[in-house]
C-alpha positions as CSV (number, residue, x, y, z in Angstrom):
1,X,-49.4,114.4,33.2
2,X,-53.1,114.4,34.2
3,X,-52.5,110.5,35.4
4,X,-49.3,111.0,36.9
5,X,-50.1,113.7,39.2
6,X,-52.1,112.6,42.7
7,X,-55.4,113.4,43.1
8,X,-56.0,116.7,45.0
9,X,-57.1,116.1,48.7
10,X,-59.9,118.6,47.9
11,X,-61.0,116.4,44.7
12,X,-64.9,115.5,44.5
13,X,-66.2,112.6,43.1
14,X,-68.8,112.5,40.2
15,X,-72.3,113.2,40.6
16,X,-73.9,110.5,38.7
17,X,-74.3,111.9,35.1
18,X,-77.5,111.8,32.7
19,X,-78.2,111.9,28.9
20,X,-79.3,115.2,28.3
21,X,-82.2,115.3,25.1
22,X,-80.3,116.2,22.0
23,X,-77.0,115.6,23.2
24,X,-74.7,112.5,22.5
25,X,-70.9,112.8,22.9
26,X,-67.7,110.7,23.6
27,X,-63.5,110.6,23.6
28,X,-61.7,108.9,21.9
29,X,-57.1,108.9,22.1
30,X,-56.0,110.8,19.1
31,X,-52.3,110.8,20.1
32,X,-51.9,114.7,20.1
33,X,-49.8,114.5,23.0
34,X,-50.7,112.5,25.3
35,X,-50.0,108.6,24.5
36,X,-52.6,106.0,24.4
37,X,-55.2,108.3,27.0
38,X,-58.5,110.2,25.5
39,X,-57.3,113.5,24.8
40,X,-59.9,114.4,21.9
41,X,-63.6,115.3,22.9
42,X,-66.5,115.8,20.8
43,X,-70.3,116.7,21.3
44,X,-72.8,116.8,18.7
45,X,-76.3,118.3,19.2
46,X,-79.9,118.3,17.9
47,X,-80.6,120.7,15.0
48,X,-82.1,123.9,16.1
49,X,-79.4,124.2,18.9
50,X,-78.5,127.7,20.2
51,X,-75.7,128.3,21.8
52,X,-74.2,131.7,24.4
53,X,-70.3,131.6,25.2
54,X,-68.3,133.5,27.3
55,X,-64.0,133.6,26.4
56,X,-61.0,134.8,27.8
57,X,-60.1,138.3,27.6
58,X,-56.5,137.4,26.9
59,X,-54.9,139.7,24.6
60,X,-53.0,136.9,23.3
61,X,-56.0,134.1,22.7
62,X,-55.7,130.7,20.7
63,X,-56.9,129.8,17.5
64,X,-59.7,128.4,19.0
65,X,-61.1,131.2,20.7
66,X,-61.0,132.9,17.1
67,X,-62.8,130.8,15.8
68,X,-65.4,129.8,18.4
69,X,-66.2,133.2,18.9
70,X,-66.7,133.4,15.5
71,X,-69.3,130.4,15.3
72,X,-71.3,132.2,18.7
73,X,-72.3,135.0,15.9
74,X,-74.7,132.6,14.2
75,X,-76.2,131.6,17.9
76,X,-76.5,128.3,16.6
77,X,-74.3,125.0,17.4
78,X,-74.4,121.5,15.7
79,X,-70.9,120.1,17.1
80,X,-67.7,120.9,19.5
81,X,-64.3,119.4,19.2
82,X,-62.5,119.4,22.3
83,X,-58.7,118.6,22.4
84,X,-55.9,118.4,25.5
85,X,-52.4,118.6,25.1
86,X,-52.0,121.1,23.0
87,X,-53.6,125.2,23.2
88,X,-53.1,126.2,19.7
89,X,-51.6,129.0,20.8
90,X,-49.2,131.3,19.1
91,X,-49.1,129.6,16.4
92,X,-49.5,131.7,13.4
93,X,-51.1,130.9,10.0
94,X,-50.6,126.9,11.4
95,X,-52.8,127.8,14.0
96,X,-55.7,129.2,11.8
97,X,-55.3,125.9,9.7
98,X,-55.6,123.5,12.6
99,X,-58.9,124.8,13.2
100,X,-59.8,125.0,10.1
101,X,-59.1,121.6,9.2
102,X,-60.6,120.7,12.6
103,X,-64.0,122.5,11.7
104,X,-64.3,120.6,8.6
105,X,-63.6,116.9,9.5
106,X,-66.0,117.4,12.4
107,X,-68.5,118.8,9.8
108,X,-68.2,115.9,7.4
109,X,-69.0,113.2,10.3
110,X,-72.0,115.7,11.5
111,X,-73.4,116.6,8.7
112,X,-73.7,120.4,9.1
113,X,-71.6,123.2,8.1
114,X,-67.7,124.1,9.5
115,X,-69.5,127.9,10.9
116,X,-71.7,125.1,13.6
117,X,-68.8,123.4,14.6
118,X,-66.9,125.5,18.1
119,X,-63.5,124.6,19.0
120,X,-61.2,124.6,22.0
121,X,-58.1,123.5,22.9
122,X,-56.1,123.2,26.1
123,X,-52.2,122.6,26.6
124,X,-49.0,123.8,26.2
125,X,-48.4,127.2,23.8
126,X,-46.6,127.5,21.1
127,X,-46.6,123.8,19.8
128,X,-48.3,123.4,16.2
129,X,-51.2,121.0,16.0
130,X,-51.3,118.7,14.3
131,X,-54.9,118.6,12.9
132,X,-54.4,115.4,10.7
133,X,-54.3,113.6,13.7
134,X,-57.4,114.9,14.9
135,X,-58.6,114.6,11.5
136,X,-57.8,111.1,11.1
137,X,-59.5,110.3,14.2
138,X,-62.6,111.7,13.8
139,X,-64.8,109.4,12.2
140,X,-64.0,106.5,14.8
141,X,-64.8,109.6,17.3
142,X,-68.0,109.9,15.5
143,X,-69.1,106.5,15.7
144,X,-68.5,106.1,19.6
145,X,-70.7,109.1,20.4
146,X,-73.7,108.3,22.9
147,X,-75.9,109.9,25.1
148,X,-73.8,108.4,27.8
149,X,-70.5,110.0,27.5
150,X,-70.5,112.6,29.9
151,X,-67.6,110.8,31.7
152,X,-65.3,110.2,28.8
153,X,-65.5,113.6,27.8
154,X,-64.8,115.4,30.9
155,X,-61.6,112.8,31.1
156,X,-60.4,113.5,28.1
157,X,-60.6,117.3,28.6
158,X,-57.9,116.9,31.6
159,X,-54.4,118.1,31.2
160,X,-52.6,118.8,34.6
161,X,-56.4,118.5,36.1
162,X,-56.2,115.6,38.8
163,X,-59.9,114.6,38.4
164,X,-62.9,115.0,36.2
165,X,-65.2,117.8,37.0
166,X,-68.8,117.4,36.5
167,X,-71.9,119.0,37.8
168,X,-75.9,118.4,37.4
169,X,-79.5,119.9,38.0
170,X,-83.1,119.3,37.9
171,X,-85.2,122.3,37.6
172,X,-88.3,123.5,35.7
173,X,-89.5,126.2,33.2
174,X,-92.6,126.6,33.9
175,X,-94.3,123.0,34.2
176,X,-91.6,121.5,32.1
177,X,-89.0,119.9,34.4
178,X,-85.2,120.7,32.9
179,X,-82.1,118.9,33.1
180,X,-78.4,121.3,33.2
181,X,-75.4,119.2,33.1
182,X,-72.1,120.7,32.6
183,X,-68.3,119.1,32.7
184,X,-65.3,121.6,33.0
185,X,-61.2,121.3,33.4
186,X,-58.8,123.6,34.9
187,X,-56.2,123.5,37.3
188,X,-53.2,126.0,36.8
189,X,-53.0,129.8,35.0
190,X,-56.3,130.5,36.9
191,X,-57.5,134.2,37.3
192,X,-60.4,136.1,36.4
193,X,-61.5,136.8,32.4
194,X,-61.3,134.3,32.5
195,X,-59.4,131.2,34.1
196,X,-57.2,128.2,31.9
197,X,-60.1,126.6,31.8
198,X,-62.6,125.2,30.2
199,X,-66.7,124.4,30.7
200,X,-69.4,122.7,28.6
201,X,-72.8,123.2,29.5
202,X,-75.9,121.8,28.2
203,X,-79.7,121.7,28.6
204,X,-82.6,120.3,27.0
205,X,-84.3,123.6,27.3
206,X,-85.9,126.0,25.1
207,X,-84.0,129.4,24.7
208,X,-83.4,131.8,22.4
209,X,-79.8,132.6,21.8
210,X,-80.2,136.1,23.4
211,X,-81.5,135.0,26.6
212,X,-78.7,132.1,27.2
213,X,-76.1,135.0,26.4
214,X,-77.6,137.2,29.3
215,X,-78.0,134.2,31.9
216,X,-74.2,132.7,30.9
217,X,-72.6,135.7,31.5
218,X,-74.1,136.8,34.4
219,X,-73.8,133.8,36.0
220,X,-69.6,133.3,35.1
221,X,-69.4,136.8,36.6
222,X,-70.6,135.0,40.0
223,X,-68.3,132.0,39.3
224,X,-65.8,131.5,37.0
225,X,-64.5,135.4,37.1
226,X,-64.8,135.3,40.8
227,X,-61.7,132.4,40.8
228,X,-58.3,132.4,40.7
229,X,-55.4,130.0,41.3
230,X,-52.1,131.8,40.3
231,X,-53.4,135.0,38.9
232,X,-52.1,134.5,35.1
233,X,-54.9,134.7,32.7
234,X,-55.1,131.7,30.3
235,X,-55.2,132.3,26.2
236,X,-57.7,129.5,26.0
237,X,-60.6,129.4,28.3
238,X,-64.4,129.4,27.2
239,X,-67.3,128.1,28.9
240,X,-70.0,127.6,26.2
241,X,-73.8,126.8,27.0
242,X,-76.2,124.9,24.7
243,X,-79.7,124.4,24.5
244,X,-81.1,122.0,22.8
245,X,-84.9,122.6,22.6
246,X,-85.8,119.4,23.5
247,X,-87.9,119.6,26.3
248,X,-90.4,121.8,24.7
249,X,-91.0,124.4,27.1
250,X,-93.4,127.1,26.6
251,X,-91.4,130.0,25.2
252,X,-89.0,132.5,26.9
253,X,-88.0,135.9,25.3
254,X,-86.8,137.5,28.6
255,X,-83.8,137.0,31.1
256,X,-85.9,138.2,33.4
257,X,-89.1,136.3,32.5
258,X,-90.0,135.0,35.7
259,X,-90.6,132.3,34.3
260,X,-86.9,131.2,34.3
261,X,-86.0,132.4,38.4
262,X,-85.6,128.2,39.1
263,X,-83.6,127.7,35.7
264,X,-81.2,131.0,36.5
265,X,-80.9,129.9,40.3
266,X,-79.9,126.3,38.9
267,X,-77.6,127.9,36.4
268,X,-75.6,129.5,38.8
269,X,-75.3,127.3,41.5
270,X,-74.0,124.6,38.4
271,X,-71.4,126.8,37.0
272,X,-70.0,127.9,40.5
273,X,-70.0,124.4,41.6
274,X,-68.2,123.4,38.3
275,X,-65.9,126.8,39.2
276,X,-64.9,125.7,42.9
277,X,-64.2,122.3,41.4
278,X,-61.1,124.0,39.4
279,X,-59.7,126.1,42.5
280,X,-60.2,122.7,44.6
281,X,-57.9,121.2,41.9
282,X,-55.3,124.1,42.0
283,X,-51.9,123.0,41.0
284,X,-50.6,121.5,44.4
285,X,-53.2,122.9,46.4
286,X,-54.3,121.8,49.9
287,X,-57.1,124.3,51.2
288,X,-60.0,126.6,49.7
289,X,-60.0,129.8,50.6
290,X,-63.0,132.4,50.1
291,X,-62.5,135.9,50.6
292,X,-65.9,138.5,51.2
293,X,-65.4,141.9,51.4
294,X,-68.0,144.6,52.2
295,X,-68.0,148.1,52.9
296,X,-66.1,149.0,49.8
297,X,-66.8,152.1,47.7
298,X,-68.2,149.7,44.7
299,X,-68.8,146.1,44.2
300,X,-65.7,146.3,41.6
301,X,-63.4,147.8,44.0
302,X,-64.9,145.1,46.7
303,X,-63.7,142.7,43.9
304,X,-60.9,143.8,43.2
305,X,-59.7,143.9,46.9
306,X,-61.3,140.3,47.2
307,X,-58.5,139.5,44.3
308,X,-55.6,141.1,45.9
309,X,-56.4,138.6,49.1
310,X,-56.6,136.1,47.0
311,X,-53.8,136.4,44.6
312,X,-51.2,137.4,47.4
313,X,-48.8,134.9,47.5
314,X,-48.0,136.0,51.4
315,X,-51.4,134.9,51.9
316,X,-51.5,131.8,49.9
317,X,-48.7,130.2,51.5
318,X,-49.9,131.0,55.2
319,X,-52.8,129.5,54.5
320,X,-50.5,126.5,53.2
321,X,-48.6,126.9,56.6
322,X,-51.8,126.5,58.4
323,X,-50.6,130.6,60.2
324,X,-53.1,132.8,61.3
325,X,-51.1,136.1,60.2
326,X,-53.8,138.2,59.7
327,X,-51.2,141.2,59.0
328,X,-50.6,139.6,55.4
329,X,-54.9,140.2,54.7
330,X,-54.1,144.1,55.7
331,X,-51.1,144.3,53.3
332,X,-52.9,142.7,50.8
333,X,-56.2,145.3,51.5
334,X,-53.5,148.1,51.4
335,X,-51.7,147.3,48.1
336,X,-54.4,146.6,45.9
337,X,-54.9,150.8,44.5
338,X,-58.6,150.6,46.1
339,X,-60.1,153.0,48.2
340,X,-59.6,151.8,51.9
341,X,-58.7,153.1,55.5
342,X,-56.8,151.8,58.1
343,X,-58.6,153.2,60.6
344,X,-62.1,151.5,59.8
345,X,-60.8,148.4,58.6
346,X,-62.2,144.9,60.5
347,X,-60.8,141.4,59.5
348,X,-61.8,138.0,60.2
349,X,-61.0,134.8,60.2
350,X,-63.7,131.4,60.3
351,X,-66.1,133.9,61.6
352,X,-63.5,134.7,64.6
353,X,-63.4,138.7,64.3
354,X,-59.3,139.8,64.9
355,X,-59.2,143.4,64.3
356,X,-62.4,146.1,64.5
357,X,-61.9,149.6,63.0
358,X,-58.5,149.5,62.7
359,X,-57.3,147.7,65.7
360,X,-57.1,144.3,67.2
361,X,-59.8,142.9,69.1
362,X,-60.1,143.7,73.0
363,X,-59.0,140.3,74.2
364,X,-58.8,138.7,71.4
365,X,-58.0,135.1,71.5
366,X,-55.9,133.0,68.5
367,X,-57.1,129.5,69.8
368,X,-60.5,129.4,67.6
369,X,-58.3,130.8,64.4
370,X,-55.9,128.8,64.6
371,X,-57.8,125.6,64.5
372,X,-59.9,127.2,61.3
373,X,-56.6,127.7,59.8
374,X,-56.1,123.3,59.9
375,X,-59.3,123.0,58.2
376,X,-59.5,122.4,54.6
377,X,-61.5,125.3,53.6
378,X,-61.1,128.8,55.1
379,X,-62.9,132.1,55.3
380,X,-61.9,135.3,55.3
381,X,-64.2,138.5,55.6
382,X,-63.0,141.9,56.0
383,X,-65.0,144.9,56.1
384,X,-63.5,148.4,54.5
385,X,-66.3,150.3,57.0
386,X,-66.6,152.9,53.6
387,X,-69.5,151.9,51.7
388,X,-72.1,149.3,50.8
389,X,-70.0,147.4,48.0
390,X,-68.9,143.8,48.6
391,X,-68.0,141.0,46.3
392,X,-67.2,137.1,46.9
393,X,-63.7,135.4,45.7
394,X,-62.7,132.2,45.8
395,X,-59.1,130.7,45.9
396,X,-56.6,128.4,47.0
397,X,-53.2,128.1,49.1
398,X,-49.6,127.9,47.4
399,X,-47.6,125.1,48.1
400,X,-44.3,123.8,47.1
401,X,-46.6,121.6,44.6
402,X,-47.4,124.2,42.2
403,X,-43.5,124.5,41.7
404,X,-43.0,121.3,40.9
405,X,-46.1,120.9,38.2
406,X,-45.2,124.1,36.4
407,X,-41.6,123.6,36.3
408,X,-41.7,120.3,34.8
409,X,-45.0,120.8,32.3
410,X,-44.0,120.9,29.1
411,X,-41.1,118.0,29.8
């Protein structure tokens, strides 16, 4: 489906990719469900790895997750297996097996034990997996690894994803200059804890297992929780993070070490780059949408509001429709259960200020809205007037195209 979809008019095109010390990786076409495309990833890393994770808080998670979260318990990775087509999801005792069997092939061709190996899948539900397949293939997988295949694996990670999602930086630790490089997929059954998606991250840095933890999940609090597409929370989605060691910077046993400001500034800025690469690839979308709020009685409830915005279809699809009806942004403020008052609410548009405490504008003119509303990415700011919280969001329109990729996906 991945190649027979168009490419989104919000795509972006690969930054050009580097090897990353300790890492090699590659794809390879395993036939899981996809014919004669990659659709098996795999990554191997230098011993000594560590590794943080962060995993949907679906009550109804894959296999995968199971297991991977598992593996984070040691801290330490040697390998990830990657496969599209197929979640592992819902799948009972055949489930458990399939990673299982997963785990050990990739451990035989890696030389380390099945607990180093992490695991995730992405695809429809409810389909066995057939592990043999991935099994079978592994070896061949093994062999085509390099330090080069960045590319390969972010294609192969694709299922209704238009295009491959990639992201770099250069920063320092100290004197020690650092290389992040991460690849992700996602496109559909995006919303918060976290989104049908996944990310891969990897650095040649030095960091204790504790420290990636903090950084990794305070920065996916700023990124990939702050996303949605469709509002359905996906059983599969993990974004993992891996640090080699092989730069050899002078040691860190602090998030906050200050030390690490330029790495945990490039951190973030990577994974929300990676995380508006998977809301510009929304199923059938045209237009990016960000929602701010401030004024709120919390930066959850700010949040939260954002989320109502940006999960109202009413809003989604007159952003689609290119129709500045503000109205649909007060509805959405009003039904989402957080505290808010008419009276000293202000909304805006592309900077354009329509309403002020709880009225429209004195003389307030569409004409600078309305052209906002052609562009392909759109703001939106409203103040509750209550408080000091605020939040960020990020989103996308609804279009007739998100119809036609979900009702046809698993045929």
């Amino acid at each position: 489906m991945a190649e027979a979809l168009p490419r989104s008019p919000l795509a972006q095109p690969l930054p050009t990719l580097v090897p990353v010390a300790g890492v090699r990786l590659g794809a390879i076409a395993a036939q899981i469900r996809y014919k004669d495309r990659p659709d098996l990833m795999m990554m191997t890393f230098a011993p000594e790895t560590t590794v943080a994770g962060v995993f949907t808080r679906s009550k109804c998670p894959g296999a995968p997750i199971d297991w991977s979260r598992a593996a984070l318990a040691q801290g330490k990775a040697r390998a990830l297996v990657v496969n599209s087509g197929n979640a592992n999801v819902f799948t009972g005792r055949a489930g458990i097996l399939a990673t299982q069997i997963t785990a050990a092939s990739a451990a035989r061709v890696a030389q380390c034990a099945a607990t180093d190996v992490f695991l995730a899948s992405t695809g429809v539900i409810g389909e066995p997996l057939d592990a043999e397949r991935i099994s079978a293939a592994m070896p061949a997988l093994h062999d085509r690894l390099s330090a080069d295949g960045w590319e390969d694996a972010a294609r192969a990670i694709m299922t209704t994803d238009t295009f491959p999602k990639a992201a770099i930086r250069k920063t320092r630790i100290g004197d020690t200059e650092i290389t992040l490089q991460g690849i992700a997929k996602g496109s559909g059954m995006i919303a918060p804890d976290m989104a049908t998606m996944l990310g891969f991250v990897a650095t040649d840095a030095s960091l204790p297992n504790e420290v990636l933890q903090s950084l990794l999940s305070r920065g996916c609090n700023r990124s990939f929780n702050a996303i949605t597409v469709d509002s359905d929370m996906s059983t599969s989605d993990m974004v993992l993070l891996f640090a080699t060691g092989q730069a050899g910077n002078t040691p860190v046993t602090s998030a906050e070490d200050p030390a690490l400001a330029a790495f945990r500034e490039a951190l973030d800025s990577l994974l929300l780059e990676l995380a508006l690469m998977v809301v510009r690839d929304g199923e059938g979308a045209s237009k990016l949408f960000s929602v701010r709020v401030t004024g709120a009685v919390s930066d959850d409830s700010a949040k939260r509001i954002a989320l109502a915005i940006g999960n109202s279809p009413l809003v989604k699809t007159a952003i689609a429709g290119e129709d500045a009806n503000w109205g649909r942004i007060v509805m959405a403020v009003g039904k989402s259960g957080e505290a808010a008052n008419r009276d000293t609410l202000s909304i805006a548009i592309g900077g354009t200020w329509i309403a002020r405490q709880g009225t429209v504008v004195d003389g307030y003119d569409e004409t600078p809205v309305v052209a906002h509303m052609k562009g392909d990415e759109i703001d939106i700011m409203v103040d509750l007037g209550l408080a000091n919280g605020h939040a960020r969001i990020w989103s996308c329109d609804l279009t007739h195209g998100y119809i036609d990729i979900n009702g046809s996906y698993r045929s």
